[in-house]
C-alpha positions as CSV (number, residue, x, y, z in Angstrom):
1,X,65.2,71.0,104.7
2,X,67.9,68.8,103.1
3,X,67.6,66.5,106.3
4,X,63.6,66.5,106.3
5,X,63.4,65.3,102.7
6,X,66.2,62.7,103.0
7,X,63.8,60.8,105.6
8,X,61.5,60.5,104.1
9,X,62.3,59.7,99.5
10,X,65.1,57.1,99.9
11,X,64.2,55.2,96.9
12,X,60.6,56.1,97.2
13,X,58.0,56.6,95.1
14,X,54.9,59.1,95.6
15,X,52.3,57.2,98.0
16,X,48.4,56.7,96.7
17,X,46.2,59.3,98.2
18,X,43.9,58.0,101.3
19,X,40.2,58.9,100.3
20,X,39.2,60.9,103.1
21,X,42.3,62.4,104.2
22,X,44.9,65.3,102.2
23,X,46.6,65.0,99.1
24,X,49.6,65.3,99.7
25,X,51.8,62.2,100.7
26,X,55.2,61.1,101.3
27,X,56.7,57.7,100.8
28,X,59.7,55.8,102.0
29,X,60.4,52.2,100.9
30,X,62.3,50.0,101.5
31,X,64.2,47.5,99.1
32,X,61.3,44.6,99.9
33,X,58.2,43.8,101.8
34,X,54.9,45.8,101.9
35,X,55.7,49.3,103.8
36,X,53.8,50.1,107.1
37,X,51.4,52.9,106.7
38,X,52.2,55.3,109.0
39,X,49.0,58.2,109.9
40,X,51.4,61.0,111.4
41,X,51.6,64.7,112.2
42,X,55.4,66.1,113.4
43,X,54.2,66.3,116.8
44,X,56.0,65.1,119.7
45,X,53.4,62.0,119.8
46,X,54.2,61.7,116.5
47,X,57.9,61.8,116.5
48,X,58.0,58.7,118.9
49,X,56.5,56.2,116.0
50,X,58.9,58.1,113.4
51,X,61.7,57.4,115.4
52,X,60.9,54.1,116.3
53,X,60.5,53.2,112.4
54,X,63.9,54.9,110.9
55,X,65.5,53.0,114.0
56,X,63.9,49.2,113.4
57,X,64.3,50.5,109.6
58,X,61.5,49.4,108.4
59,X,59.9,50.2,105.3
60,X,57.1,52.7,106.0
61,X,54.7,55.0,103.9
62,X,54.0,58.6,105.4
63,X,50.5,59.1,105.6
64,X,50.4,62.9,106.7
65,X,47.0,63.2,108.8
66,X,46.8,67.6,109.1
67,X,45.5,67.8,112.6
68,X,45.0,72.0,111.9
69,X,42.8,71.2,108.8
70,X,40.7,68.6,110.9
71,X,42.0,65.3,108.5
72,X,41.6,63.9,111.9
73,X,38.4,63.4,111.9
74,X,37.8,61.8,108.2
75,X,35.9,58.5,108.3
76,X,38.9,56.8,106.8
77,X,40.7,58.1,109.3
78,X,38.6,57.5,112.0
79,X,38.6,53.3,111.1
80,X,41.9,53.1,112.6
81,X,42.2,55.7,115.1
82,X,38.3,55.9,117.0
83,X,39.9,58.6,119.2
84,X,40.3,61.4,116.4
85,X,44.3,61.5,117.0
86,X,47.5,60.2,115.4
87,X,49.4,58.7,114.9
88,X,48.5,55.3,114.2
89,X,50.1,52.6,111.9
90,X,48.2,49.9,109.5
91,X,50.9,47.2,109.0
92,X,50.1,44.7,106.2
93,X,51.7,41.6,107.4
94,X,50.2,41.9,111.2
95,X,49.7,38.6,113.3
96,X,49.4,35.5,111.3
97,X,50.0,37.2,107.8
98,X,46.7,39.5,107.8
99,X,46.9,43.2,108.2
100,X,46.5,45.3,111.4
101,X,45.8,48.8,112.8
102,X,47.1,50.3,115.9
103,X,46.3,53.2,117.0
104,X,47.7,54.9,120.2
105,X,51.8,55.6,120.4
106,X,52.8,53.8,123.3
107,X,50.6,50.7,122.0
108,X,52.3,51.5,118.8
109,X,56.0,51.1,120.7
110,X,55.3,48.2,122.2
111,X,53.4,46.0,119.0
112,X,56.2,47.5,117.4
113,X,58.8,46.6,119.6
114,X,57.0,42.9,119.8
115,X,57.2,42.1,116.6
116,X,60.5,43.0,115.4
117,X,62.3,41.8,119.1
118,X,64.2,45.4,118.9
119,X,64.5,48.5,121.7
120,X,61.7,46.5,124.3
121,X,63.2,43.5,126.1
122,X,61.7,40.2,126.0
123,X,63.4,39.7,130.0
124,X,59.9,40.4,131.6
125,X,62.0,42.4,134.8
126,X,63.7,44.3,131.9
127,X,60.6,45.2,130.3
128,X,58.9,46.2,133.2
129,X,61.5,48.7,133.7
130,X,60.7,50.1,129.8
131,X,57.2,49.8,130.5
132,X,57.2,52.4,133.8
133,X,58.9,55.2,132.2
134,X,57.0,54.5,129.0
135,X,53.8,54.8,130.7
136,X,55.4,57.3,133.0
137,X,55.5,59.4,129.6
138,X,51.9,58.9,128.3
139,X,50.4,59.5,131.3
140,X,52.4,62.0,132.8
141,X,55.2,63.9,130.8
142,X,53.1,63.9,127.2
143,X,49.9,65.3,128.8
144,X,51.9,67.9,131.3
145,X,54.1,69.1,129.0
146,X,51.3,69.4,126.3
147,X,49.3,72.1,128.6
148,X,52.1,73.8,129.8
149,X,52.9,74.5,126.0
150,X,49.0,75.4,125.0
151,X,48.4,78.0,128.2
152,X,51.8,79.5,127.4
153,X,51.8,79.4,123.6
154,X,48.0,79.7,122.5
155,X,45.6,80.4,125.0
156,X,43.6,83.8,124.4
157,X,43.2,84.2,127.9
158,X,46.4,84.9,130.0
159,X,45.6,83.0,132.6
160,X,48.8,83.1,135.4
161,X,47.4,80.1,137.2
162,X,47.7,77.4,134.6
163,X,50.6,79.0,133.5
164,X,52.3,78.0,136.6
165,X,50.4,75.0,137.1
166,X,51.5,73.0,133.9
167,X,55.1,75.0,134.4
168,X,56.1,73.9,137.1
169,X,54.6,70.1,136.8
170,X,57.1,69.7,134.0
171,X,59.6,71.3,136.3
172,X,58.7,68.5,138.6
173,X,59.3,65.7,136.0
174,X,62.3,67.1,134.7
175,X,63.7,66.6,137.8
176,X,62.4,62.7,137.8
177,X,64.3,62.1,134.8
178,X,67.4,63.8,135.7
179,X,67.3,62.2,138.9
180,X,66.6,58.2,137.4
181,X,69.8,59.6,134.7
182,X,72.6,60.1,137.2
183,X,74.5,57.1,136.5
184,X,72.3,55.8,133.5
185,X,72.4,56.5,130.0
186,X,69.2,55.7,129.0
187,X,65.8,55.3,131.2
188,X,65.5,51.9,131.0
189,X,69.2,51.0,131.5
190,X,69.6,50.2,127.5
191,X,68.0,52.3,125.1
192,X,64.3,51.6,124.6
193,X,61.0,52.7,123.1
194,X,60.3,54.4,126.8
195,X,63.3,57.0,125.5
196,X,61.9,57.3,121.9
197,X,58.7,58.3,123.5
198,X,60.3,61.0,125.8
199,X,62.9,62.8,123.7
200,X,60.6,64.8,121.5
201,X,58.7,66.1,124.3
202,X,61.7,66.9,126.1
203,X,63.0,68.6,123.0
204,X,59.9,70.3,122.7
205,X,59.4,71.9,125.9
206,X,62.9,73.0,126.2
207,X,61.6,76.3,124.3
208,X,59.8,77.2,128.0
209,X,62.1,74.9,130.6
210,X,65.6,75.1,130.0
211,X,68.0,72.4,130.8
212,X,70.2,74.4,133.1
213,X,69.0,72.7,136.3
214,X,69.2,69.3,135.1
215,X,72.7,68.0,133.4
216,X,71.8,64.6,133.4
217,X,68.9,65.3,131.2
218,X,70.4,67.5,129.2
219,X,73.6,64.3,128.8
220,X,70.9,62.5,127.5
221,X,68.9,64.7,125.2
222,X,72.1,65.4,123.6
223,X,73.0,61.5,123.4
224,X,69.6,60.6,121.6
225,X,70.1,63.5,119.4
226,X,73.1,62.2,117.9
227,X,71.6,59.2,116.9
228,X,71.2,59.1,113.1
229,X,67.8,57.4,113.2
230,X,66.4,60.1,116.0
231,X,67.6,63.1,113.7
232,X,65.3,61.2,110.8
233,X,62.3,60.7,112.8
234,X,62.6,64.5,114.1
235,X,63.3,65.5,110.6
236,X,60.2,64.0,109.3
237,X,58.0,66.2,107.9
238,X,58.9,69.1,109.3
239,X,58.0,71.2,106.3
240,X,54.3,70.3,107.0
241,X,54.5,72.2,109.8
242,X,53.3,76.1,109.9
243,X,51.7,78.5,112.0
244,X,48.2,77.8,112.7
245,X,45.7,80.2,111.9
246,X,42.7,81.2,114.1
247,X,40.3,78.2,112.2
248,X,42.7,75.9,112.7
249,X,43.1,76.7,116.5
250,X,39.6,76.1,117.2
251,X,39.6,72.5,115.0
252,X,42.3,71.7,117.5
253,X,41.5,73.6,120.8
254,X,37.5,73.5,120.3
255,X,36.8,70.0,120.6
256,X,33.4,67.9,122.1
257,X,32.4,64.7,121.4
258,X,30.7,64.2,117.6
């Protein structure tokens, strides 16, 4: 827990309350500058925007958004993120000096990654390269890995079919990445946001598809862990997270539109 609180009080302050969403809230600042408010849940979506922030070191605020008690889906809440889901960001000096929301993490990577210059080329070949595997991740290794972990974890039903479905899909992709790692040390060539997106959900899913099969990966996953910034944005938060009760479940699992 020592780590956890580290990342997030380094000459911080307690954060004013956002009306609409929990109590409780964390703050990190920096020495100057307004902070960026970050709307987050330790999730492996939310990982990726904790990790990008302790790596560009920028001052941020923790906004904790508690997906089980349905936070989500506070009007407040709902003003920057329309799709119910964090995390998002509000940063206060946006383009031309006025604030702006983002909501989305892989949109959140790249305006992030715009605006400081840091971890997504300029070189428009290079940042093609980050922007395949980053949308290789949203679209693909997020969503996979994400069922694979609900059928196996907290479905009612056992249901052997999805099971193995979602299983073996991030089986599949596993082998993608350990494939494009022979030789590399990062996906993009250098370290990006396209690897800040990935490692927590590879992290994450290790608890159901070990590494064993695929050393490159696991070269990797160790690599990215190392990084002091990547332990932060893992760190973060992590004693916000408990099991989730049978009310909770259905707030998460029982969703239609509203």
């Amino acid at each position: 827990m020592a780590k956890a609180k580290a990342a997030v009080s380094r000459k911080g302050a307690a954060a004013k309350p956002v009306k609409g969403l929990g109590k409780k809230k964390i703050s990190r600042k920096a020495a100057a500058g307004k902070p960026v408010e970050l709307y987050y849940w330790p999730t492996p979506n939310g990982w990726k925007i904790s990790i990008m922030l302790e790596e560009l070191g920028l001052p941020y605020v923790l906004k904790p958004v508690n997906i089980g008690a349905g936070e989500q889906f506070a009007p407040a809440f709902l003003k920057i993120s329309p799709n119910n889901r964090m995390p998002a960001i509000i940063d206060p000096k946006g383009p031309g000096g006025r604030p702006i929301s983002v909501f989305e993490s892989g949109a959140i990577l790249q305006y992030l990654g715009r605006k400081t210059g840091k971890f997504y080329p300029r070189d428009e070949r290079q940042r093609v390269a980050v922007d395949e595997w980053l949308f290789w991740q949203v679209g693909g290794l997020g969503p996979m890995a994400g069922q694979a972990n609900h059928f196996l974890s907290y479905a009612k039903e056992d249901i052997p079919y999805a099971k193995k479905r979602y299983a073996d899909e991030v089986h599949r992709l596993f082998g993608v990445m350990n494939k494009r790692l022979a030789g590399r040390r990062f996906l993009a060539g250098v370290y990006s946001i396209a690897d800040m997106a990935c490692v927590g959900w590879v992290k994450s899913s290790t608890r159901f598809q070990p590494l064993d099969e695929f050393p490159h990966l696991a070269a990797w996953l160790a690599r990215l862990e190392k990084r002091p910034a990547v332990k932060r944005g893992l760190a973060l938060g992590a004693e916000l997270r408990k099991p989730m009760s049978d009310e909770q479940k259905k707030i998460l699992f029982g969703q239609r539109a509203r």
